[in-house]
Backbone as CSV, one residue per row, in Angstrom:
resi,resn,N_x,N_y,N_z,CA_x,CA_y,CA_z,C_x,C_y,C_z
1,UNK,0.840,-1.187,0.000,0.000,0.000,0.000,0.877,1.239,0.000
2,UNK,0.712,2.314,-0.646,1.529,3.386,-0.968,0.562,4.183,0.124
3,UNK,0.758,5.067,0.908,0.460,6.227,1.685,0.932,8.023,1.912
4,UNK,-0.017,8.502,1.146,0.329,9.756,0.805,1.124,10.610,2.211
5,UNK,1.815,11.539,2.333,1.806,12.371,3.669,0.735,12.838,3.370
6,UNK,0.154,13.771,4.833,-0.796,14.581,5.124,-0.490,15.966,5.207
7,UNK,0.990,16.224,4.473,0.892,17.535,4.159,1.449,18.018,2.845
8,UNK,1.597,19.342,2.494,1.719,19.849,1.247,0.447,19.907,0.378
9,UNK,0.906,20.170,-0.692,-0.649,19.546,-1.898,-1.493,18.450,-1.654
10,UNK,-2.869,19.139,-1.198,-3.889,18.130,-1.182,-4.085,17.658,0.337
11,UNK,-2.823,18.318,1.060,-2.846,17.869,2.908,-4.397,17.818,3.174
12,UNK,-5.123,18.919,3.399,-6.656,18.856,3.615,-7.269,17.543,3.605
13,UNK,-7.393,17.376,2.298,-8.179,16.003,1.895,-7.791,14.743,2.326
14,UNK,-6.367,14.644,2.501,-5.760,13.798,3.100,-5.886,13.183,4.525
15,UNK,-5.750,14.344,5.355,-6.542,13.842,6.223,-7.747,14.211,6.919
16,UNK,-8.882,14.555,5.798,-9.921,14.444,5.727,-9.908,12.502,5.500
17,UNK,-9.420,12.155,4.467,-9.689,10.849,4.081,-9.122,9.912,5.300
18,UNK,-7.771,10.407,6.305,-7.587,9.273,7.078,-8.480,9.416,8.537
19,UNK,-9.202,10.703,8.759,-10.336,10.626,9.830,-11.687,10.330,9.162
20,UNK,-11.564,10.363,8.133,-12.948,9.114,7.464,-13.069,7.814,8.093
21,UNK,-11.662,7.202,7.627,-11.283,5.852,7.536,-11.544,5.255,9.241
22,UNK,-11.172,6.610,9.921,-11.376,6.014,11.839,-12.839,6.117,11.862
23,UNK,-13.546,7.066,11.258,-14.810,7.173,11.842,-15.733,5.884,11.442
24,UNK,-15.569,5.882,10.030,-16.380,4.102,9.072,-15.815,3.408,10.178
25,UNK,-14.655,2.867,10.474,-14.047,1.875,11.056,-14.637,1.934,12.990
26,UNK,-14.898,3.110,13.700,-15.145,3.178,14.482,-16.523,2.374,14.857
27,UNK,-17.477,3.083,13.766,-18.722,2.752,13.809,-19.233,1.384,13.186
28,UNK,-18.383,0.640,13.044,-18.309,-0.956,12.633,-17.866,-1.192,14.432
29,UNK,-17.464,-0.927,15.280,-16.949,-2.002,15.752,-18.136,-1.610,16.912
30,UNK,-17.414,-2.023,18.234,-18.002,-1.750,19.483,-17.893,-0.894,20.195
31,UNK,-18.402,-0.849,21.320,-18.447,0.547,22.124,-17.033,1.047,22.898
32,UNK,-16.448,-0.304,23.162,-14.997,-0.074,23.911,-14.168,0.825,22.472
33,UNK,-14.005,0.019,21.128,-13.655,0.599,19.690,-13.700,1.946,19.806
34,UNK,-15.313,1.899,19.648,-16.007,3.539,19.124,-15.081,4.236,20.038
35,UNK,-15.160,4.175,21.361,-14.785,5.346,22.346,-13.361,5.870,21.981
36,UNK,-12.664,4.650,22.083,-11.400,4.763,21.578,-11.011,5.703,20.404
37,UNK,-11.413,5.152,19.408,-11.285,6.091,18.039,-11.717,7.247,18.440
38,UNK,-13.122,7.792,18.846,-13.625,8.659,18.836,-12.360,9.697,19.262
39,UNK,-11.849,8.980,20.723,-11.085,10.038,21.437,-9.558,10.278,20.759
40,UNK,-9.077,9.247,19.942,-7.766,9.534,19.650,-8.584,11.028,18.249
41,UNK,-9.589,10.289,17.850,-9.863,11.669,16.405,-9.996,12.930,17.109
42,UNK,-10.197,12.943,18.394,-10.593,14.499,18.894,-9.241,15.047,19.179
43,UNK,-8.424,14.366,19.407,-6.981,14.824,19.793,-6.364,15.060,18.743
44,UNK,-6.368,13.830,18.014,-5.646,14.471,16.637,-6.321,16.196,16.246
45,UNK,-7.764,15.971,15.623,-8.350,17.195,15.110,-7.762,18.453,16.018
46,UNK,-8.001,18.633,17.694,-7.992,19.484,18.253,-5.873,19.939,18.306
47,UNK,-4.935,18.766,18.590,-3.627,19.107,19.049,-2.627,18.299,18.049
48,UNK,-2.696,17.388,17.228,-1.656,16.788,16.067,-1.252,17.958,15.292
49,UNK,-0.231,17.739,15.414,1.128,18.983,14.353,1.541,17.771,13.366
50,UNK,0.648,18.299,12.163,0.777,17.530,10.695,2.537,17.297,10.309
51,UNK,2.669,18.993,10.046,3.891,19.054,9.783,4.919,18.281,10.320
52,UNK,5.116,18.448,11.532,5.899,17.863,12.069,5.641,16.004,12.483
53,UNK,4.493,15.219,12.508,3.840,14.649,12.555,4.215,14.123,14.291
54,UNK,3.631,14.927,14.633,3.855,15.195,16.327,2.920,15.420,17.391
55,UNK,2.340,14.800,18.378,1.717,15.275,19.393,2.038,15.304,20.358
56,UNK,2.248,16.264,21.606,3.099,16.707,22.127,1.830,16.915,22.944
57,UNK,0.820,16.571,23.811,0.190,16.827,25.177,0.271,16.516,26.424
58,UNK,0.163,16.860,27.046,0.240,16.672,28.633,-1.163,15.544,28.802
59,UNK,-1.046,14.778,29.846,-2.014,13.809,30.198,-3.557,14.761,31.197
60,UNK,-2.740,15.496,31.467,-4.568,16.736,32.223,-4.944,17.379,31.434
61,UNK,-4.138,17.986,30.229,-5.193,18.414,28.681,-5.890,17.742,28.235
62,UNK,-5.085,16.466,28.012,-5.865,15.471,27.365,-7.261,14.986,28.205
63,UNK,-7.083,14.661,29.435,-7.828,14.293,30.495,-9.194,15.705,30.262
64,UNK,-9.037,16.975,30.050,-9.696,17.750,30.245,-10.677,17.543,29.045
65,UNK,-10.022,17.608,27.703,-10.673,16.999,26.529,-11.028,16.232,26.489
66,UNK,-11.031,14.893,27.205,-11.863,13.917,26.876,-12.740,13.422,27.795
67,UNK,-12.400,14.255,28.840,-14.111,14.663,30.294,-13.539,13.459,31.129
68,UNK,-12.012,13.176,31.017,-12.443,11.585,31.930,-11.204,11.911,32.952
69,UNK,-10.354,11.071,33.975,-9.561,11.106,34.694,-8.374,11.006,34.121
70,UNK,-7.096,11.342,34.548,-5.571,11.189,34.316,-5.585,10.112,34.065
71,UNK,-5.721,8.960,34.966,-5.539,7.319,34.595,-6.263,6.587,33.827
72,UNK,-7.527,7.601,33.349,-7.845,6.750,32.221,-7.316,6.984,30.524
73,UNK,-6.507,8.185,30.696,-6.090,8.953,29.979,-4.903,8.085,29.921
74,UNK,-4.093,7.442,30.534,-2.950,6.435,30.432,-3.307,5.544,30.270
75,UNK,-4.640,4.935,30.759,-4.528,3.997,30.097,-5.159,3.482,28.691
76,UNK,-5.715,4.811,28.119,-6.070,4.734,26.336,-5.207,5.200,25.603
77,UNK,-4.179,5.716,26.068,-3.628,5.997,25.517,-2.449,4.172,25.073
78,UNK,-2.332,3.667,26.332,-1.714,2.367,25.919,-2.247,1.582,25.319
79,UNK,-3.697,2.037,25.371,-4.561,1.159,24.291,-4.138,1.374,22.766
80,UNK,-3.874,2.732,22.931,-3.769,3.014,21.451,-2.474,2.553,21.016
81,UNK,-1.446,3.048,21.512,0.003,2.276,21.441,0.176,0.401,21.258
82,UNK,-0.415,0.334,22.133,-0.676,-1.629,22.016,-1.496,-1.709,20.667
83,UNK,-2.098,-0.884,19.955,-3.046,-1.822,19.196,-1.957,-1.192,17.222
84,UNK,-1.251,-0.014,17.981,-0.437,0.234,16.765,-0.727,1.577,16.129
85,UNK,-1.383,1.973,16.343,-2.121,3.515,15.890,-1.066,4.812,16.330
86,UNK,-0.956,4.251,17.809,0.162,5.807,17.889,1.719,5.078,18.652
87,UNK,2.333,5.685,18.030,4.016,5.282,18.210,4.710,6.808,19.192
88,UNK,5.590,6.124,19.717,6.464,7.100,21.148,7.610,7.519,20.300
89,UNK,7.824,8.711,20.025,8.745,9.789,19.548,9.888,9.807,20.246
90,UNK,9.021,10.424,21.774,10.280,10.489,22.436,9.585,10.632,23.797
91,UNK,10.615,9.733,24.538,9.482,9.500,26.027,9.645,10.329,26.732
92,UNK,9.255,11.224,27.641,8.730,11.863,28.434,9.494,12.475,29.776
93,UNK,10.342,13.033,30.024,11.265,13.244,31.066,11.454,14.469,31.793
94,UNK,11.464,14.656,33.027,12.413,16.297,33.721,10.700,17.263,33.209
95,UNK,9.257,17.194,33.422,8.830,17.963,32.629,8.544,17.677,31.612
96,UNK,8.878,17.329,30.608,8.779,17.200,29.353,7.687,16.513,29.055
97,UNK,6.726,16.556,28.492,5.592,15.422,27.834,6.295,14.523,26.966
98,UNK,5.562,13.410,26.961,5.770,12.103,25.885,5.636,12.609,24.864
99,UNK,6.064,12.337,23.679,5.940,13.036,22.226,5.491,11.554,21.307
100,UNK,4.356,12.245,20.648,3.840,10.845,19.906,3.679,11.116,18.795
101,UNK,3.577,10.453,17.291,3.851,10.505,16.146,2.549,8.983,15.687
102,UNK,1.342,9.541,14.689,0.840,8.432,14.006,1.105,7.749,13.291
103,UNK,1.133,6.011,13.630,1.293,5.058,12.399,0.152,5.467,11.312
104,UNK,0.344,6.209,10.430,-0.734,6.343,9.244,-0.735,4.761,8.570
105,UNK,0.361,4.115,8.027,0.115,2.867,7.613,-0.729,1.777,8.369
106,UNK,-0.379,2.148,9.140,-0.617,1.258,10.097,-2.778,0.970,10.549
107,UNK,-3.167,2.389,10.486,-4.297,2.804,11.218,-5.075,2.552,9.942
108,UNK,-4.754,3.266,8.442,-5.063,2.508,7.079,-5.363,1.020,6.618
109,UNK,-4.164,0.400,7.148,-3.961,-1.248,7.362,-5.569,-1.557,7.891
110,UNK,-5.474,-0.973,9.183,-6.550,-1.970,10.124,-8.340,-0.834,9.428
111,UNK,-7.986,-0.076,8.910,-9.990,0.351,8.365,-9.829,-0.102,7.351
112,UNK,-9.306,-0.882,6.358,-9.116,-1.055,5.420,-10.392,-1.744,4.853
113,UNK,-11.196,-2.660,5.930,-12.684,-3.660,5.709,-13.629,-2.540,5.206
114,UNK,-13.041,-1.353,5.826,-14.404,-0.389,6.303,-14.547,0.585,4.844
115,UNK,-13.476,0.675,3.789,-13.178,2.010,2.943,-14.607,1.372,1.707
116,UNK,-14.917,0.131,1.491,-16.069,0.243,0.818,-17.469,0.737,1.444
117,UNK,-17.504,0.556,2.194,-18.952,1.420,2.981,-19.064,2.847,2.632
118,UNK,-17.956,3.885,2.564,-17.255,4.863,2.510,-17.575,5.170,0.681
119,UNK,-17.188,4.723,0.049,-17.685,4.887,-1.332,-16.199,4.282,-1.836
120,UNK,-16.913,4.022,-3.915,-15.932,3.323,-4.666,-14.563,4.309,-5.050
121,UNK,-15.252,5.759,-4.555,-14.015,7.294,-4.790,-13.006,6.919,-4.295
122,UNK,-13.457,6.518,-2.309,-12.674,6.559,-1.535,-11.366,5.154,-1.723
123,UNK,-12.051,4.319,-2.104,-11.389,3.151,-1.905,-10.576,3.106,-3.063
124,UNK,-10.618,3.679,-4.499,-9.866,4.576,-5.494,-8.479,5.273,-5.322
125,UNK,-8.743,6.298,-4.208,-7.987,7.245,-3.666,-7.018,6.430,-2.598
126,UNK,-7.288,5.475,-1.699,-6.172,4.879,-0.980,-5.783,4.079,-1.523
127,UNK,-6.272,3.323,-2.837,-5.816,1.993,-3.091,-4.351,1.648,-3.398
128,UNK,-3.670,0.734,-3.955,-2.323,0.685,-4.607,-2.094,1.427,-5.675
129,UNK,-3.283,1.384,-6.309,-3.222,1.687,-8.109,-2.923,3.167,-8.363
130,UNK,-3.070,3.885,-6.912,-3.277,5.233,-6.766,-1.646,5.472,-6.841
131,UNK,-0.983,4.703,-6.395,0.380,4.908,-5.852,1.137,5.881,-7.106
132,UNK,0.754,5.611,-8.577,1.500,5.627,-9.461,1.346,7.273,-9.790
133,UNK,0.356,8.047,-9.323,0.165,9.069,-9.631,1.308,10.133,-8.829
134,UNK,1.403,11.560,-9.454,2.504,12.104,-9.092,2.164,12.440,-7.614
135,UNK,2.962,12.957,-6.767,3.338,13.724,-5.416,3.899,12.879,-4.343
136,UNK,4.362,13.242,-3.316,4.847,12.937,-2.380,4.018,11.720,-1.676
137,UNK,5.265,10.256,-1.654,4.356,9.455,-0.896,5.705,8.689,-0.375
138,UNK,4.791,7.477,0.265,5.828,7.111,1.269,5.027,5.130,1.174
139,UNK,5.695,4.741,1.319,5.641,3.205,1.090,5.986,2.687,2.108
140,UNK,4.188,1.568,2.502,4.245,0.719,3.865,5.449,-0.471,3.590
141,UNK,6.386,-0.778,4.623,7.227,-1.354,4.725,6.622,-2.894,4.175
142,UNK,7.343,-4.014,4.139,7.178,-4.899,3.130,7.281,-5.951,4.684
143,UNK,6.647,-6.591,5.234,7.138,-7.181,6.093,7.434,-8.979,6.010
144,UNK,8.468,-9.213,6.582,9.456,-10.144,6.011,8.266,-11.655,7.189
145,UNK,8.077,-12.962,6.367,7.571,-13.612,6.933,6.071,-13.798,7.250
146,UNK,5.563,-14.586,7.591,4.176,-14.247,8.095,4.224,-13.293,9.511
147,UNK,2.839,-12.766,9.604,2.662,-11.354,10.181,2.401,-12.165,11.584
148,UNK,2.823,-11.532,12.885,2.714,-12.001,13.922,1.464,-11.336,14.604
149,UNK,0.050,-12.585,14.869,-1.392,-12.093,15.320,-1.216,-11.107,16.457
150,UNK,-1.636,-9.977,16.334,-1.595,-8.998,17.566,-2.525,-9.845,18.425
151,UNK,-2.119,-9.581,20.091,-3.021,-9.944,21.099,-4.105,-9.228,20.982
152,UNK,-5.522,-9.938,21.791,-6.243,-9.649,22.039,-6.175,-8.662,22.826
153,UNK,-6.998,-7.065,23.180,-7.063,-6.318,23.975,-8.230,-6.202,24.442
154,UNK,-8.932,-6.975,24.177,-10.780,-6.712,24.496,-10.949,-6.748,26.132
155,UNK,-9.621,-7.481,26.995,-9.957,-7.893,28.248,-9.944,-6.249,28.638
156,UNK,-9.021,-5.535,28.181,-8.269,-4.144,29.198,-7.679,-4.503,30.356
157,UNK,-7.058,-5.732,30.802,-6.477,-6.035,31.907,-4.957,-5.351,31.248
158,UNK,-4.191,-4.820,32.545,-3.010,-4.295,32.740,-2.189,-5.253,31.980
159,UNK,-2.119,-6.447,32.042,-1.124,-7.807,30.762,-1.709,-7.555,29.503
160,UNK,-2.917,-7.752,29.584,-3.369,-7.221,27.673,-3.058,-6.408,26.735
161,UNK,-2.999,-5.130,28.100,-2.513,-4.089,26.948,-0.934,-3.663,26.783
162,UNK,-0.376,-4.371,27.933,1.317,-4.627,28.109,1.422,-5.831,27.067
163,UNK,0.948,-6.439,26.588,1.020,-7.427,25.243,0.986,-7.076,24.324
164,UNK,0.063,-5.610,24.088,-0.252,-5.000,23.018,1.004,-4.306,22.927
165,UNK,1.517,-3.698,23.376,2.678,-2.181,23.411,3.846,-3.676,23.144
166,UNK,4.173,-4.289,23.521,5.440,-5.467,23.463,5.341,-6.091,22.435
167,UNK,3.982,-6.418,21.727,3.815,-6.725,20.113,4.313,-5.535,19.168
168,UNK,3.422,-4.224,19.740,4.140,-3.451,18.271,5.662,-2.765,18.577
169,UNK,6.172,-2.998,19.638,7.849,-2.882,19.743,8.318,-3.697,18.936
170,UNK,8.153,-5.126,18.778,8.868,-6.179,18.405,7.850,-7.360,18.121
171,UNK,7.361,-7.484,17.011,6.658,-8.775,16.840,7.023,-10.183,17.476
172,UNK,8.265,-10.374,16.622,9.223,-11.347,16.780,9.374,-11.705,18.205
173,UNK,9.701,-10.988,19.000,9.792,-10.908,20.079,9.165,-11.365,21.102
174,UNK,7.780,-10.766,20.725,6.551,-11.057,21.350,6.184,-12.206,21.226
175,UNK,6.438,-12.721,19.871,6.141,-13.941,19.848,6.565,-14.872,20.319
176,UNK,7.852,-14.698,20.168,8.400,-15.709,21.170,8.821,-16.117,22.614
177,UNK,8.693,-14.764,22.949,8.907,-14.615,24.543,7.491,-14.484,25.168
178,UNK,6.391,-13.491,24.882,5.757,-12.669,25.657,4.457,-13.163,25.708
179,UNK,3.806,-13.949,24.441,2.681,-14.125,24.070,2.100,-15.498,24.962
180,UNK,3.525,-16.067,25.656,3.327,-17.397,25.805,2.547,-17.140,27.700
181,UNK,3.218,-16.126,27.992,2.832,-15.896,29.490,1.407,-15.367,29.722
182,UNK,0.989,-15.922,30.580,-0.133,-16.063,31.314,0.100,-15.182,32.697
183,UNK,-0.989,-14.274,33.081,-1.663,-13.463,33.832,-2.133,-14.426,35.198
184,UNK,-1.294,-14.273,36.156,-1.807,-15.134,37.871,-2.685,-14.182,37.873
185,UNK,-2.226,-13.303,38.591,-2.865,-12.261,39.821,-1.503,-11.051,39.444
186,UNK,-2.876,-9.987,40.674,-2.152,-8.895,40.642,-1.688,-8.954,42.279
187,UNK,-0.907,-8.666,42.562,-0.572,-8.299,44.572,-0.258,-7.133,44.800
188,UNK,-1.309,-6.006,44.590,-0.641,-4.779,44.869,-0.036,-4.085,43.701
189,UNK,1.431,-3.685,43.879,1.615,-3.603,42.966,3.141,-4.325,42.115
190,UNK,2.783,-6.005,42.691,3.387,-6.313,41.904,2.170,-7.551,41.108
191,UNK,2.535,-7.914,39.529,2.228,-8.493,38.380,2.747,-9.429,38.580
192,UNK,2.220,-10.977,38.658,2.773,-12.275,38.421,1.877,-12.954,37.601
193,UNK,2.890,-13.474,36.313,2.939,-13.738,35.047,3.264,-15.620,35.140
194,UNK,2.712,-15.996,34.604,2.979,-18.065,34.255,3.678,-17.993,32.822
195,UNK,4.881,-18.520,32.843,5.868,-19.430,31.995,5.491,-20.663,30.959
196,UNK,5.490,-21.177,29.944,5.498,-22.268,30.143,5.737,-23.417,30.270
197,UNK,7.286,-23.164,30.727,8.151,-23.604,31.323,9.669,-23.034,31.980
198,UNK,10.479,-23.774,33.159,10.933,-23.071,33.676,11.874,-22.268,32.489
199,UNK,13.012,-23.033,31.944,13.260,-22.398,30.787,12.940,-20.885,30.328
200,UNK,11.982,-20.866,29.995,11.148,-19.561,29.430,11.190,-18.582,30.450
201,UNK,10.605,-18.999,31.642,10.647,-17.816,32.386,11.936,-17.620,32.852
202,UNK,12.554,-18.211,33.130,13.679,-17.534,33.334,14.533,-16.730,32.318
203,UNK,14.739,-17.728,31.142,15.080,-16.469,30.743,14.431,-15.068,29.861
204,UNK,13.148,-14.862,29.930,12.884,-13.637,30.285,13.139,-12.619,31.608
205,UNK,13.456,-13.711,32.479,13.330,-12.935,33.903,14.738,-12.133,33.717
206,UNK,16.098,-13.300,32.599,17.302,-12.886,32.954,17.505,-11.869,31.654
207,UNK,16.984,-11.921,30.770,17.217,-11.176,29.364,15.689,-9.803,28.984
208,UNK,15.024,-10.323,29.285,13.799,-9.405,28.924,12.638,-8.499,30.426
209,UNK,13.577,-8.991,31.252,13.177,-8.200,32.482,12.178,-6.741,32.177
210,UNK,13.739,-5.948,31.585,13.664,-4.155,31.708,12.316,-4.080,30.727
211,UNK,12.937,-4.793,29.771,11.393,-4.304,28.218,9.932,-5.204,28.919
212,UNK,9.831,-5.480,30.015,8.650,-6.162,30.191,8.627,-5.511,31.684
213,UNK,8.752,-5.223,32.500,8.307,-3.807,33.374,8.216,-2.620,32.830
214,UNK,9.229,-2.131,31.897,8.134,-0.975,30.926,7.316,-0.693,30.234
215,UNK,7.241,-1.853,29.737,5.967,-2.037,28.901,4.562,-1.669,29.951
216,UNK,4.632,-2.935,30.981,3.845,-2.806,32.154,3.462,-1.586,32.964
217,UNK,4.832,-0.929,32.937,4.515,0.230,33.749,4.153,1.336,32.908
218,UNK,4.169,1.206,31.526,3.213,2.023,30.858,1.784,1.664,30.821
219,UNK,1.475,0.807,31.154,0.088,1.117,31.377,-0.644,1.545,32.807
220,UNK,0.298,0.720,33.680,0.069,1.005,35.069,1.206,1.426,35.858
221,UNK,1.570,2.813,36.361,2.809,3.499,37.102,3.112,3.037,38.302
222,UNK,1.755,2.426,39.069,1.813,1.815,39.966,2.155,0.076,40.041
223,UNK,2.231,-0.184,39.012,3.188,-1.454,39.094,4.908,-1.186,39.457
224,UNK,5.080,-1.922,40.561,6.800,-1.623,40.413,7.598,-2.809,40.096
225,UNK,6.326,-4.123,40.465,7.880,-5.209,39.900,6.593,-6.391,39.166
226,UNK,7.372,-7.001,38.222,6.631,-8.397,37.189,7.476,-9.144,37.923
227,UNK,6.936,-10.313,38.348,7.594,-12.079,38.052,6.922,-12.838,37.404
228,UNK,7.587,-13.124,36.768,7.660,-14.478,35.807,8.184,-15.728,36.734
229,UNK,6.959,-16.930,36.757,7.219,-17.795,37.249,6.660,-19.155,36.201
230,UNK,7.072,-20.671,36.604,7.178,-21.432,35.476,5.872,-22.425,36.431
């Protein structure tokens, strides 16, 4: 799939056409979906810097815009990150807000069921065939192998959506390390995770520790430690 930028000649329409694609796609799915989309399109519309392809908010703006609490505001936002829609620029430090940047391929990829509902124009205008015409575009990466099934996020448990964010870091990865562990219990605030075997957990415990408490603790701050047990 070839994917235009959303700026220069024709920017407008452009992403006019990729907040089409969330809204058809929103209103196909369910209510956990809808909300979701709804709220990443209000952020984009109201605070996304095209140009730069950058969003740069604080979590109590956001929280203020979308009528709900700080923590739920972290944790849709990991929704959105786990499911692939918005990618981390640059994380967040001293002050500084998290800086986030949209997978356009990516968010295209997944309405893609939805662009015939939308009309035969629309589905014209994103298709491949479109690619050949002149201006500025940019080409979805070619990915090597069969595609690794994103987890389920429908639960919203704190592991689901730490599955989600650890899939679109690293497929590969996920697959082979992350996908296999199982959710005990929570104790507070530590996360204990099932192996499925000793093997495995350990060595995640000894190699994939750091990338699997951050993952975690991006969705929940109040987690301070994961074990992995077999």
């Amino acid at each position: 799939m070839q994917i235009k930028k959303p700026v220069g000649q024709m920017a407008s329409a452009r992403k006019y056409d990729l907040l089409t694609a969330m809204g058809a796609f929103a209103l196909a799915r369910g209510k956990a979906e809808q909300r979701m989309t709804l709220r990443l399109m209000t952020l984009v519309t109201a605070r996304y810097n095209w140009a730069r392809d950058e969003l740069a908010v604080g979590q109590r703006e956001i929280a203020r815009l979308w009528s709900v609490e700080e923590r739920t505001v972290k944790r849709e936002m990991a929704r959105l990150r786990a499911c692939g829609w918005l990618r981390v620029k640059r994380q967040g430090a001293r002050g500084r807000v998290t800086e986030y940047s949209l997978d356009i391929a990516r968010i295209l990829d997944d309405t893609q069921d939805q662009w015939a509902a939308i009309g035969p124009d629309f589905v014209q205008r994103l298709s491949p065939q479109d690619a050949a015409a002149p201006g500025n575009v940019v080409a979805m990466p070619l990915r090597k192998g069969a595609p690794v099934p994103a987890p389920d996020l429908s639960a919203g448990t704190d592991w689901a959506l730490a599955q989600g964010i650890l899939h679109a870091e690293d497929p590969a990865i996920y697959q082979t390390w992350f996908a296999g562990l199982v959710r005990l219990r929570r104790d507070g605030a530590r996360l204990v995770l099932a192996a499925p075997s000793r093997f495995h957990g350990n060595y995640v415990q000894t190699h994939l520790a750091g990338r699997l408490l951050a993952a975690c603790r991006s969705v929940d701050a109040d987690l301070s430690e994961v074990v992995v047990t077999a």
